[in-house]
C-alpha positions in Angstrom: 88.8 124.5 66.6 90.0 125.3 70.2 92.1 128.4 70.9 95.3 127.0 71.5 96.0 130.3 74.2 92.6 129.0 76.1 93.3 127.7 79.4 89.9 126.6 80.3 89.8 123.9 77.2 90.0 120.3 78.5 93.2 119.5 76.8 95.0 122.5 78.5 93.0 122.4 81.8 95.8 122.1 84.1 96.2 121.2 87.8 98.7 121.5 90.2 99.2 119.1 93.4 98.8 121.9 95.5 95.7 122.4 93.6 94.8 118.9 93.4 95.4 118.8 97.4 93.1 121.4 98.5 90.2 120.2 96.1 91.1 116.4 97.7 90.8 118.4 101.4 87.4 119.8 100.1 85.9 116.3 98.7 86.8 114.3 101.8 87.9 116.5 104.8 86.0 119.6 104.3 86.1 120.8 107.9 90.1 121.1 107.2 92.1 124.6 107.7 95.0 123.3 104.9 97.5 122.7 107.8 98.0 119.1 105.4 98.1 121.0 102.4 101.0 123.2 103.6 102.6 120.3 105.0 102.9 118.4 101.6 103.7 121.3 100.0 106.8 121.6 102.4 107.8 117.9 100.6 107.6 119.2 97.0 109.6 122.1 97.8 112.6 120.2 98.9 111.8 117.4 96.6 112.5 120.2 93.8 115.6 121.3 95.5 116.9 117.8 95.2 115.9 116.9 91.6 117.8 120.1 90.5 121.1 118.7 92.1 120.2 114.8 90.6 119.0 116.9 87.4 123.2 118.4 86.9 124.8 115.5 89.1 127.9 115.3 86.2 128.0 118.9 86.2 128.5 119.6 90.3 130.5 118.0 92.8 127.6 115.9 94.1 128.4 112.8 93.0 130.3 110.5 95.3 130.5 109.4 98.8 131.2 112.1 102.3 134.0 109.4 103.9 130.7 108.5 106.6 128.7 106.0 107.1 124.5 106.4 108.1 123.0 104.8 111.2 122.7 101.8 109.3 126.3 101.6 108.6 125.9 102.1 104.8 128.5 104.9 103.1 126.4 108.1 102.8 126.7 109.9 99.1 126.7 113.6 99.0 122.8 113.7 97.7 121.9 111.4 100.6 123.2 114.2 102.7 121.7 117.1 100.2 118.3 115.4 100.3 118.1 114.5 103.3 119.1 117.9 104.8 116.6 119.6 102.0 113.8 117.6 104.1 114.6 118.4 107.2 115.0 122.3 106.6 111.7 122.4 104.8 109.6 120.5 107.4 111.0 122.3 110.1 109.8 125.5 108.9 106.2 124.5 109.2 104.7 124.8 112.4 102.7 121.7 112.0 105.5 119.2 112.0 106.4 118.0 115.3 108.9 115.0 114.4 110.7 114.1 112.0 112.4 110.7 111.4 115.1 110.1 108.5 116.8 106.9 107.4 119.5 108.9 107.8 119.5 109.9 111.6 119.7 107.4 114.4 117.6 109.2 116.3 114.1 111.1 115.6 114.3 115.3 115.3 111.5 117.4 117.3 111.8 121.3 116.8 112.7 123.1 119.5 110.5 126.4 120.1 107.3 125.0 118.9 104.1 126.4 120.7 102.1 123.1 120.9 100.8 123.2 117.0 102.4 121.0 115.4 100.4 117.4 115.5 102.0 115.7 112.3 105.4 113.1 112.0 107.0 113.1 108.6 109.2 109.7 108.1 111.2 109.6 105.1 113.7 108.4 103.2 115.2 111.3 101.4 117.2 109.5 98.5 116.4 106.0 97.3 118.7 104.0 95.5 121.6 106.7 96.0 124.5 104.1 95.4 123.2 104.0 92.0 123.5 108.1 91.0 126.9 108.0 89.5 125.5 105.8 86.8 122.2 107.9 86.2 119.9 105.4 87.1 116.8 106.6 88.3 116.4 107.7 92.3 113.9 109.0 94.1 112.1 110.1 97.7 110.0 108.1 100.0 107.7 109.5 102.7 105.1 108.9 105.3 103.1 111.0 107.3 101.5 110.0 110.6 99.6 112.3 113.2 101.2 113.3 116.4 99.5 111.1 119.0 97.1 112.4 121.4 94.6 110.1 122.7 97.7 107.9 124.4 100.9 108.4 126.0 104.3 108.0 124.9 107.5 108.4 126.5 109.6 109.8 123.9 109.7 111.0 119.8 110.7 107.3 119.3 107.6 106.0 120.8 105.3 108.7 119.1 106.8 107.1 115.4 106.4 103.7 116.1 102.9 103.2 114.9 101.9 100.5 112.3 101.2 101.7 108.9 97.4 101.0 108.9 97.7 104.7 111.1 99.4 106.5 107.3 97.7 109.5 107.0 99.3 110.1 103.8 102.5 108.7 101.8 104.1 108.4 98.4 107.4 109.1 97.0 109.5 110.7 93.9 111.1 109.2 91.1 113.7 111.1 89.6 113.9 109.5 86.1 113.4 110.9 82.3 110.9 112.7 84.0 110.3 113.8 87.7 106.7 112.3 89.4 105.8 112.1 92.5 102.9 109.8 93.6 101.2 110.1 96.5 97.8 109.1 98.1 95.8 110.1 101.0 93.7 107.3 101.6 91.5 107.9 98.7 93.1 106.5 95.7 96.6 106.9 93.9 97.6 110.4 91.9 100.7 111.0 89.9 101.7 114.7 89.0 104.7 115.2 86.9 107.0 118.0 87.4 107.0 121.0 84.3 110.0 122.6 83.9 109.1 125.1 82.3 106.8 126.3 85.1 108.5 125.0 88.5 105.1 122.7 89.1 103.9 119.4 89.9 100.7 118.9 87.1 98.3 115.7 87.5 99.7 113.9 84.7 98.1 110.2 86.5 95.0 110.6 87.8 93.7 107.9 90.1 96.1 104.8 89.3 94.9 101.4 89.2 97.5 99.1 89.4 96.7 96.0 86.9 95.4 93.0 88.3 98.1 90.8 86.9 101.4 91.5 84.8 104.0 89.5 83.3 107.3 90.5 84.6 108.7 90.2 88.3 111.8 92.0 90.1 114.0 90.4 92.6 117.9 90.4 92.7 118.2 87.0 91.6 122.1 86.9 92.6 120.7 85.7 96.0 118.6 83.5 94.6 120.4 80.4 96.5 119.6 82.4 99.7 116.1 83.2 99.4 113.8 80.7 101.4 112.3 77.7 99.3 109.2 78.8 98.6 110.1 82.4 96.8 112.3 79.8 94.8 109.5 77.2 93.7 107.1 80.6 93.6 109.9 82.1 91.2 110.4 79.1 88.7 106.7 78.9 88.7 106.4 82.3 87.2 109.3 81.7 84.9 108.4 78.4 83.8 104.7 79.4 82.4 102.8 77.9 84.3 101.1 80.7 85.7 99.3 81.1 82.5 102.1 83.1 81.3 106.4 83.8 81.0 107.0 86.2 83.5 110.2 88.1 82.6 112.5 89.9 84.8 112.9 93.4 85.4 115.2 94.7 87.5 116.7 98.3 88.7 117.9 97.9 91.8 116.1 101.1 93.1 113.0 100.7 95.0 111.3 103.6 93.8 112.0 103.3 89.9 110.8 98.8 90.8 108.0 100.0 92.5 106.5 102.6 89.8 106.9 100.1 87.1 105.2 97.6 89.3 102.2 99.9 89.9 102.0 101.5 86.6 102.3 97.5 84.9 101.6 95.0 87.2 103.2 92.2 88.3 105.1 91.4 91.3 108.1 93.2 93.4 110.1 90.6 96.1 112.9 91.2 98.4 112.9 88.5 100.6 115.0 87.5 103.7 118.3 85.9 103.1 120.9 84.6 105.3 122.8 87.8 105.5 119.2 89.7 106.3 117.2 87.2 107.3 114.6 90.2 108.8 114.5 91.6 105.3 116.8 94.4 104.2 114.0 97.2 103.3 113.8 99.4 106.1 109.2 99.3 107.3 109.0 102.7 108.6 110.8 104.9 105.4 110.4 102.1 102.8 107.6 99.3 102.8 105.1 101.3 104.7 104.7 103.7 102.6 104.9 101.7 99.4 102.5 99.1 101.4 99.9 102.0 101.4 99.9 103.1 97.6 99.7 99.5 96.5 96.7 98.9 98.5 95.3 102.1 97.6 95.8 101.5 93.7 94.3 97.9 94.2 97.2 95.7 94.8 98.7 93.8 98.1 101.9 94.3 100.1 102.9 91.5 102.0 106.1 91.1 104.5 106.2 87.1 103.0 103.9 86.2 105.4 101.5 88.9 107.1 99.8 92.3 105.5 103.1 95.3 105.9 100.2 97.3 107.0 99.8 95.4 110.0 103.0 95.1 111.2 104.0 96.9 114.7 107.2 98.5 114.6 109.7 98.2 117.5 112.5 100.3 116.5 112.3 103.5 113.8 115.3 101.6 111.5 113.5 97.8 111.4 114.2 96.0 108.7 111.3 94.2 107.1 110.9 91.5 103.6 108.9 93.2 100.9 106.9 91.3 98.5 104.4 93.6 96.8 102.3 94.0 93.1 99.2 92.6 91.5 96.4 90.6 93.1 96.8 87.5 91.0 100.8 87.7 91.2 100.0 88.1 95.3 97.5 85.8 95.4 99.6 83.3 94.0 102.6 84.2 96.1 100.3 83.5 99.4 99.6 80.2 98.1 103.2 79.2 97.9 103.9 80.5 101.0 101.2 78.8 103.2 102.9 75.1 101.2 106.3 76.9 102.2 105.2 77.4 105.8 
């Protein structure tokens, strides 16, 4: 019988991110001084800030909008602003961060002062799915870390982020649901640590996700549906209609991050395709389908832009807007099919 007070048992054996980070670093990079480990730790820090203000949203006046619009001309919400400023203050304490890019600032932020260290970018979308807060529906944090170029020139912090998301060195993103998890990968696989309460810390609760290689449900805002171009449609009614094997249901949020984690954790297949109000897509590359891109191929599934790997994409401008259609290989596989018929 175990001693329920003995750590070192395998049911109590417990592991932190940061822990989980450094023993990563160790596996893979062992030549590294834990400049990246203090960097991510920098995004759980503020990412806790932030889920203590979502966690009592009814309870403090942080619910609603500040009167402004963001860059993209989209009403900011008081936890946009919270989050986003919770980001920016805890990167800019560590000396390793030379940029930073928001979907919330026109413009990229370097830190003045900075004696030459810092050789990382942090992108990020500080609150996903905001607009939805009031009614508690799950929102989370998106990020994506690049390294500071050095073996070319650039003009300007602009030019430095525009780099196509093969370059990630790391991304993942929070959910802030009936629990709070944050998923992230390096490159080598997918992890999910689940934030305690009870002890302030992140703790490897999913340990190198596999997204399934098919599911049975799809998201897409199907109020648009007489928008989207033909082929989603026939790729759509063929899911629906069973003869994928199958009756694909639909589920969905209307939160990218809470789509997404369902879509990883279940399978199946995420789609927001152009329309003729966004006919480049409404999903912003740099903050939002990178990122995601990079964890789905990590945990064995594809991200596509409709037509081409997100990955591959080269960015022109920090706020492009890109199509997303992302999930399982068979449920991607497929959608390629229709697409090339569509094309």
């Amino acid at each position: 019988m175990s001693n329920p007070t003995d750590f070192s048992t395998s049911e109590h054996r417990i592991v932190t991110i940061q822990h989980h980070i450094l023993q990563e670093q160790r596996r893979h990079s062992p030549q590294a001084s834990g400049a990246f480990s203090w960097l991510l730790s920098a995004i759980t820090l503020a990412t806790k800030m932030t889920q203590a203000k979502v966690g009592r949203a009814g309870l403090l006046d942080v619910i609603g909008t500040v009167g402004c619009s963001n860059v993209q001309g989209e009403e900011q919400q008081k936890l946009d602003v919270y989050a986003n400023n919770a980001l920016i203050h805890c990167l800019g304490v560590r000396e390793n961060v030379a940029i930073v890019a928001s979907e919330e600032n026109e413009e990229p932020i370097t830190f003045d002062g900075r004696s030459g260290s810092g050789k990382y970018i942090v992108l990020f979308d500080p609150l996903d799915g905001s607009s939805n807060i009031d009614v508690n529906v799950s929102v989370g944090t998106i990020f994506s870390i690049f390294a500071l170029p050095t073996t070319v020139e650039y003009a300007d912090a602009t030019e430095a982020v525009l780099q196509a998301g093969t370059q990630q060195l790391a991304a993942g993103y929070v959910i802030y649901g009936s629990s709070t998890i944050m998923v992230y990968t390096t490159g080598h696989g997918v992890h999910g640590f689940t934030l305690d309460p009870t002890v302030g810390e992140y703790v490897l609760s999913h340990e190198n996700i596999r997204m399934p290689e098919m599911g049975n449900t799809y998201s897409s805002n199907d109020a648009y549906w007489d928008t989207f171009p033909i082929w989603y449609q026939d790729y759509l009614k063929h899911l629906r209609s069973g003869d994928a094997g199958r009756k694909y249901s639909l589920r969905y949020i209307g939160s990218l991050v809470a789509d997404f984690h369902r879509t990883l954790l279940r399978g199946g297949v995420f789609l927001y395709p152009p329309t003729q109000s966004h006919p480049n897509g409404k999903l912003r590359l740099l903050y939002e389908a990178n990122p995601v891109a990079f964890i789905a191929e990590q945990a064995g599934g594809i991200a596509l832009d409709g037509q081409q790997r997100v990955l591959d994409i080269a960015p022109t401008a920090i706020h492009q807007r890109t199509p997303l259609v992302v999930g399982s290989k068979e449920e991607l596989e497929l959608f390629q099919r229709f697409a090339h018929l569509g094309r």
